[in-house]
N, CA, C and O atoms as a GROMACS GRO file, in nm:
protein
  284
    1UNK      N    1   8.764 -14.295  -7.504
    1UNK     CA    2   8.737 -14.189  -7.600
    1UNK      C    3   8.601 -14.214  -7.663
    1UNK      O    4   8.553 -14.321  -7.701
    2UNK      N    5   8.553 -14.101  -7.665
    2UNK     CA    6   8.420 -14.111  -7.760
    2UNK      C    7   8.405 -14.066  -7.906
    2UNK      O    8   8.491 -13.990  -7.949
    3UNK      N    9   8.304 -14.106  -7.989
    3UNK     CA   10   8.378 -14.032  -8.117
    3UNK      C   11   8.176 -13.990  -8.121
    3UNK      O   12   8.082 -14.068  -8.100
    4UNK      N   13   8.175 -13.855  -8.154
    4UNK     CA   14   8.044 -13.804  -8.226
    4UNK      C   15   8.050 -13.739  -8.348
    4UNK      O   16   8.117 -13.638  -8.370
    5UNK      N   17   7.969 -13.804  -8.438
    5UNK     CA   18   7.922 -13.738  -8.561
    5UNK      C   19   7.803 -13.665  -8.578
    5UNK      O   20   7.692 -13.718  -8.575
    6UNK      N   21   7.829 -13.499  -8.604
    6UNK     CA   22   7.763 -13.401  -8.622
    6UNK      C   23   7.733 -13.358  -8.744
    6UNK      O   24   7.815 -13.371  -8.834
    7UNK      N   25   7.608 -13.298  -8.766
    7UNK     CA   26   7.618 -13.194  -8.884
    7UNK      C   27   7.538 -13.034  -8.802
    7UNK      O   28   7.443 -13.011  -8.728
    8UNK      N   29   7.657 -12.949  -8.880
    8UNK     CA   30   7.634 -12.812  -8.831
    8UNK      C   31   7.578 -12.750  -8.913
    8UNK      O   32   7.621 -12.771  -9.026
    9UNK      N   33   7.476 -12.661  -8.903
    9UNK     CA   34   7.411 -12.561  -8.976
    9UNK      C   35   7.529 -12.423  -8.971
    9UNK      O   36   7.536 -12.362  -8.864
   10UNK      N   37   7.575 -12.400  -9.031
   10UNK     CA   38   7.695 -12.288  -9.039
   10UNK      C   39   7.637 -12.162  -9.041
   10UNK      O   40   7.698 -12.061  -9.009
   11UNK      N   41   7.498 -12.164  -9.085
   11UNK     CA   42   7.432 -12.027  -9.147
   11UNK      C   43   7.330 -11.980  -9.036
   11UNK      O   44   7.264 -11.877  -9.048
   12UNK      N   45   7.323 -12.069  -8.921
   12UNK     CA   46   7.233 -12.005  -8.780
   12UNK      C   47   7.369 -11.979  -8.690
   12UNK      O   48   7.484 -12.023  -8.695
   13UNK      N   49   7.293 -11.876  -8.600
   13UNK     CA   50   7.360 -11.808  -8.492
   13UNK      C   51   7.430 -11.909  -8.426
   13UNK      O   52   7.550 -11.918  -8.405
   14UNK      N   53   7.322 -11.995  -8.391
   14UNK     CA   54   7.394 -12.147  -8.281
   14UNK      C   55   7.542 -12.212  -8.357
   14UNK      O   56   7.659 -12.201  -8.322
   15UNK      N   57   7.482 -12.279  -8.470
   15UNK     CA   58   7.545 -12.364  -8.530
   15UNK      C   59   7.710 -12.271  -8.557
   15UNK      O   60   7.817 -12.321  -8.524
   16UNK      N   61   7.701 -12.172  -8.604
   16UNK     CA   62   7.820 -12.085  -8.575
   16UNK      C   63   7.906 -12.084  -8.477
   16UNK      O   64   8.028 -12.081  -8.493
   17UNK      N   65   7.845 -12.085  -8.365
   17UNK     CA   66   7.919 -12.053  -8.194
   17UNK      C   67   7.935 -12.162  -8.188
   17UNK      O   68   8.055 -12.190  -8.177
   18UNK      N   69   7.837 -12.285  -8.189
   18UNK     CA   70   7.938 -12.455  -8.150
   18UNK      C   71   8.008 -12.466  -8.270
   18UNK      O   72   8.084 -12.563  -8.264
   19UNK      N   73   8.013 -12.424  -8.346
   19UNK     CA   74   8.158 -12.469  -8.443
   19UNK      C   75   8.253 -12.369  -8.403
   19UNK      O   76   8.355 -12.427  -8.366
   20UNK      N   77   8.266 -12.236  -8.394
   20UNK     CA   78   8.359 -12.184  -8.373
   20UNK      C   79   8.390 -12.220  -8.192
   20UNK      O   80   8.492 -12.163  -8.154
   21UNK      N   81   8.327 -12.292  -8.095
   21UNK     CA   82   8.351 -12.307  -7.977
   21UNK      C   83   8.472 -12.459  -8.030
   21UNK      O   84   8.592 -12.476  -8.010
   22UNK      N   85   8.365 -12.544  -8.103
   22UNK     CA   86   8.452 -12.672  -8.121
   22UNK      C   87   8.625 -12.643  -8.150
   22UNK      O   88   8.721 -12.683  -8.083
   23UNK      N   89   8.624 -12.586  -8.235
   23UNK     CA   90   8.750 -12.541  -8.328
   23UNK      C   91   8.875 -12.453  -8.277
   23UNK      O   92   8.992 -12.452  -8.314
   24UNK      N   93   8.793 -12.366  -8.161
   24UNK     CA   94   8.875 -12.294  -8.082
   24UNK      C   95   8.923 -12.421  -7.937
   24UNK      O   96   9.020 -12.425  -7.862
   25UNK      N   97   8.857 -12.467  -7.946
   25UNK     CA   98   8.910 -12.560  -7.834
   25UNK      C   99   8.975 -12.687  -7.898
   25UNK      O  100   9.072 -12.732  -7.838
   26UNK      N  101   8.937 -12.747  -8.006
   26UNK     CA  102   9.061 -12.794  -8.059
   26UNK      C  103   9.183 -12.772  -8.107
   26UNK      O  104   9.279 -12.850  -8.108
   27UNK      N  105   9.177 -12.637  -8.158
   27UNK     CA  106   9.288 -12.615  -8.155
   27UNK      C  107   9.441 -12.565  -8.016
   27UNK      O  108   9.552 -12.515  -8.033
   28UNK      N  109   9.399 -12.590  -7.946
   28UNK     CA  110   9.412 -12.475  -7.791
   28UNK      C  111   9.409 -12.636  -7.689
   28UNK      O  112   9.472 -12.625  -7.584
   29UNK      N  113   9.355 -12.753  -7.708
   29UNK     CA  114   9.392 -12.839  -7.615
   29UNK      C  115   9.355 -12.984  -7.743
   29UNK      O  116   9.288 -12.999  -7.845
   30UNK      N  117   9.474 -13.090  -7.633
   30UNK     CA  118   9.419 -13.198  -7.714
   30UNK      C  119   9.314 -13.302  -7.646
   30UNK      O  120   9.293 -13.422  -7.663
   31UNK      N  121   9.278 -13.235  -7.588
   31UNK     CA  122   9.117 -13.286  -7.512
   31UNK      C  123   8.997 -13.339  -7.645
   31UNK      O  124   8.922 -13.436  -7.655
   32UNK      N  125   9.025 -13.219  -7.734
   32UNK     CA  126   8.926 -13.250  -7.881
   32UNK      C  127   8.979 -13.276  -7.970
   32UNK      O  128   9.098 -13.246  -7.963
   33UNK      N  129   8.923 -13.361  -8.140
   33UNK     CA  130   9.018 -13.371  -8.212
   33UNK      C  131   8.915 -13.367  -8.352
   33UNK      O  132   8.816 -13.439  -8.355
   34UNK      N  133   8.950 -13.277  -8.465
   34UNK     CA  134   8.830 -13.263  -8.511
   34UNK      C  135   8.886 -13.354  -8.607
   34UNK      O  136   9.006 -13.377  -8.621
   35UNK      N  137   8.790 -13.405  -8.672
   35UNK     CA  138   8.805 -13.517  -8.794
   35UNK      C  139   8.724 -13.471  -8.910
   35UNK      O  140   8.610 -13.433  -8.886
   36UNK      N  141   8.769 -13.468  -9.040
   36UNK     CA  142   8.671 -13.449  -9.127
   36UNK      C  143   8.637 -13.532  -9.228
   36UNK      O  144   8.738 -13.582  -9.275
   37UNK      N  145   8.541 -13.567  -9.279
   37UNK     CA  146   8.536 -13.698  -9.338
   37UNK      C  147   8.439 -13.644  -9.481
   37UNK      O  148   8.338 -13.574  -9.481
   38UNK      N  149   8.494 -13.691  -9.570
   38UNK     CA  150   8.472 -13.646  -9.704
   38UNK      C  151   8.359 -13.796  -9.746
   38UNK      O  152   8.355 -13.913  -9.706
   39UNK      N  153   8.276 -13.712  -9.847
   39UNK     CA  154   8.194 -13.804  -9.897
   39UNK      C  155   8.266 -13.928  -9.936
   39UNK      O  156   8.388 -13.912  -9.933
   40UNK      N  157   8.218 -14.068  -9.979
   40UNK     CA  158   8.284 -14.148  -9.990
   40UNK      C  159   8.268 -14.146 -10.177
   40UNK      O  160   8.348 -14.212 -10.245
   41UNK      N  161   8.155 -14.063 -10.244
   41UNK     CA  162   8.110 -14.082 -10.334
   41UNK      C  163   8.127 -14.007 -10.444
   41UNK      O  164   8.117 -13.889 -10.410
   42UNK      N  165   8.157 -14.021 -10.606
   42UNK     CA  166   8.252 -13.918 -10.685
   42UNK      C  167   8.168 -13.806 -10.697
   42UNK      O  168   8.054 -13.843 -10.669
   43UNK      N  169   8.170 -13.722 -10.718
   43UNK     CA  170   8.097 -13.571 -10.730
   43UNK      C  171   8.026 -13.629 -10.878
   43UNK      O  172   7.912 -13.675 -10.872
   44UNK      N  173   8.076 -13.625 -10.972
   44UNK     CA  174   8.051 -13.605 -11.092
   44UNK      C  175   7.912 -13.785 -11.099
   44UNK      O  176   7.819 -13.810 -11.176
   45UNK      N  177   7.953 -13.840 -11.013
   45UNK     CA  178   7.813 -13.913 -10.982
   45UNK      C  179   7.749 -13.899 -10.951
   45UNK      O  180   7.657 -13.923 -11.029
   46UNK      N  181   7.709 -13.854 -10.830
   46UNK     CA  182   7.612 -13.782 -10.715
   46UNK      C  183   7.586 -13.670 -10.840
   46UNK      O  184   7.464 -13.660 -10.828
   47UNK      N  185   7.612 -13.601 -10.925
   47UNK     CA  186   7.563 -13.508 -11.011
   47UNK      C  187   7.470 -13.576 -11.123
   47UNK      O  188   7.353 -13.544 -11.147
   48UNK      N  189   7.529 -13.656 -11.173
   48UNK     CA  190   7.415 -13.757 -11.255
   48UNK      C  191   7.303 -13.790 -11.175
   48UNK      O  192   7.186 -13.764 -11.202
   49UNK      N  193   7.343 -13.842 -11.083
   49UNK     CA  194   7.195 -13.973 -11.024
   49UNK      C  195   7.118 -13.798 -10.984
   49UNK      O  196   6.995 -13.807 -10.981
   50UNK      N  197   7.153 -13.697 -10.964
   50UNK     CA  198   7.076 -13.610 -10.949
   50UNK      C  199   6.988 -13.554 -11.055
   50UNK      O  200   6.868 -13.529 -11.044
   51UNK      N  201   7.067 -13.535 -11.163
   51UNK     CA  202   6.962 -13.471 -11.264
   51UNK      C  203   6.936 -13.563 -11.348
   51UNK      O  204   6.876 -13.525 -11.449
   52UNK      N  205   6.974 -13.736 -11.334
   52UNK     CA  206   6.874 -13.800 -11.419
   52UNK      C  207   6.729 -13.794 -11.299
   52UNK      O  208   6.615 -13.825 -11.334
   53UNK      N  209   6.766 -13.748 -11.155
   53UNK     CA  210   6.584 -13.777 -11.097
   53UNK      C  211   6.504 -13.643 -11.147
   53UNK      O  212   6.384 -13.636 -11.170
   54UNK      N  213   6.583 -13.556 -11.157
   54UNK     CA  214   6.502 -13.401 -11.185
   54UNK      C  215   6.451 -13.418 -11.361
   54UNK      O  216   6.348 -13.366 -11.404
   55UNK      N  217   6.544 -13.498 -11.441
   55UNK     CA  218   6.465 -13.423 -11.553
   55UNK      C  219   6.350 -13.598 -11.546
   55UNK      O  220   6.280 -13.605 -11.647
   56UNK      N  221   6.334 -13.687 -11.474
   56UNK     CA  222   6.244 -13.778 -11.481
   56UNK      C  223   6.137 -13.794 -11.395
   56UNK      O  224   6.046 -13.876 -11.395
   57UNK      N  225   6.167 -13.684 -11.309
   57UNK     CA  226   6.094 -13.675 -11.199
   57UNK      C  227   6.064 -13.777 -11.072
   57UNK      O  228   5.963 -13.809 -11.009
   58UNK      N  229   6.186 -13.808 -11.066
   58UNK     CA  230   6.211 -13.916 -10.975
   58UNK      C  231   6.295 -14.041 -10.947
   58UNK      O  232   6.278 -14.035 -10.825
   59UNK      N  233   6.330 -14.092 -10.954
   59UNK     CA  234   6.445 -14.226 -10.994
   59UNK      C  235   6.333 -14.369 -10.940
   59UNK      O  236   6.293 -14.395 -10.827
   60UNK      N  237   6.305 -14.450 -11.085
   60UNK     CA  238   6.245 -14.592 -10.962
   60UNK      C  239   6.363 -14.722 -11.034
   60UNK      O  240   6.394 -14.768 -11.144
   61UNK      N  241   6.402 -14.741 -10.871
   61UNK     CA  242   6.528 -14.830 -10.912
   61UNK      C  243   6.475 -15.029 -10.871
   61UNK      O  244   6.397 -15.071 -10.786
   62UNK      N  245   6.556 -15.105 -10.969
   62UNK     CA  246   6.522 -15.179 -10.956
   62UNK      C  247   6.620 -15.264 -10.856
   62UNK      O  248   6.740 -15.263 -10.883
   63UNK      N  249   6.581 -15.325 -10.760
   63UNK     CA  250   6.719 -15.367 -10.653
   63UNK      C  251   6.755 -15.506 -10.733
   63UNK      O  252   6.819 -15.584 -10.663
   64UNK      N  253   6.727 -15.552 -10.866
   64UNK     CA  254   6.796 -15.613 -10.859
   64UNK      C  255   6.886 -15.592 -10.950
   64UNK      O  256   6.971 -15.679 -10.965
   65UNK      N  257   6.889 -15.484 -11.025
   65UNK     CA  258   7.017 -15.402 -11.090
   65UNK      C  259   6.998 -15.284 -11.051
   65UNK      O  260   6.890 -15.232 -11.082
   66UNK      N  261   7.080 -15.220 -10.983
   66UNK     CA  262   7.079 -15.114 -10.937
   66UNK      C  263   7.116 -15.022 -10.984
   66UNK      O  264   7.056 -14.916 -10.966
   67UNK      N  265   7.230 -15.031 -11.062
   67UNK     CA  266   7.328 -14.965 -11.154
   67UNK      C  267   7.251 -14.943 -11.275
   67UNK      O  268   7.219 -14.827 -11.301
   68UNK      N  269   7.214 -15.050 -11.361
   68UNK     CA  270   7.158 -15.046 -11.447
   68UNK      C  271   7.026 -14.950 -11.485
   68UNK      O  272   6.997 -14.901 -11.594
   69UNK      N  273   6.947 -14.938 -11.338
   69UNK     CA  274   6.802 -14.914 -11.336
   69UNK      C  275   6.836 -14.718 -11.343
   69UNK      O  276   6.764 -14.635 -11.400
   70UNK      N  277   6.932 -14.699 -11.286
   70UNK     CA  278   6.984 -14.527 -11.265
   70UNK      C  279   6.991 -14.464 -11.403
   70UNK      O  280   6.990 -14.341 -11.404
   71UNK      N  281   6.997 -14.527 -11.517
   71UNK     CA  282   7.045 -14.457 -11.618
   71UNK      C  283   6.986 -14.371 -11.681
   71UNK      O  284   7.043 -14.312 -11.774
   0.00000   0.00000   0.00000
């Protein structure tokens, strides 16, 4: 078995037809098997570390506190 990780553009013509090709054929044989895999990371974080870079114009982190340097 092989396993590939994709990202689809949903909003072009293509990216439409191989997802709706993928999806119709997984569902219809078990030849394919779609997997979906959710960020690993909390929303409401990924929302901070975002608009502390927008209203600072950038994030400069220090690697040796990493956590600390985001705030």
């Amino acid at each position: 078995m092989t396993t590939f990780y994709i990202n689809i553009n949903e909003k072009t013509k293509l990216g439409k037809a191989i997802l709706d090709l993928l999806l119709s054929t997984a569902s219809e044989s078990k030849a394919i098997s779609i997997i979906e895999e959710k960020s690993p990371y909390n929303p409401e974080f990924v929302k901070m570390v975002l608009e502390s870079a927008r209203e600072k114009g950038g994030i400069e982190v220090d690697p040796s506190n990493v956590w600390e340097s985001i705030k």
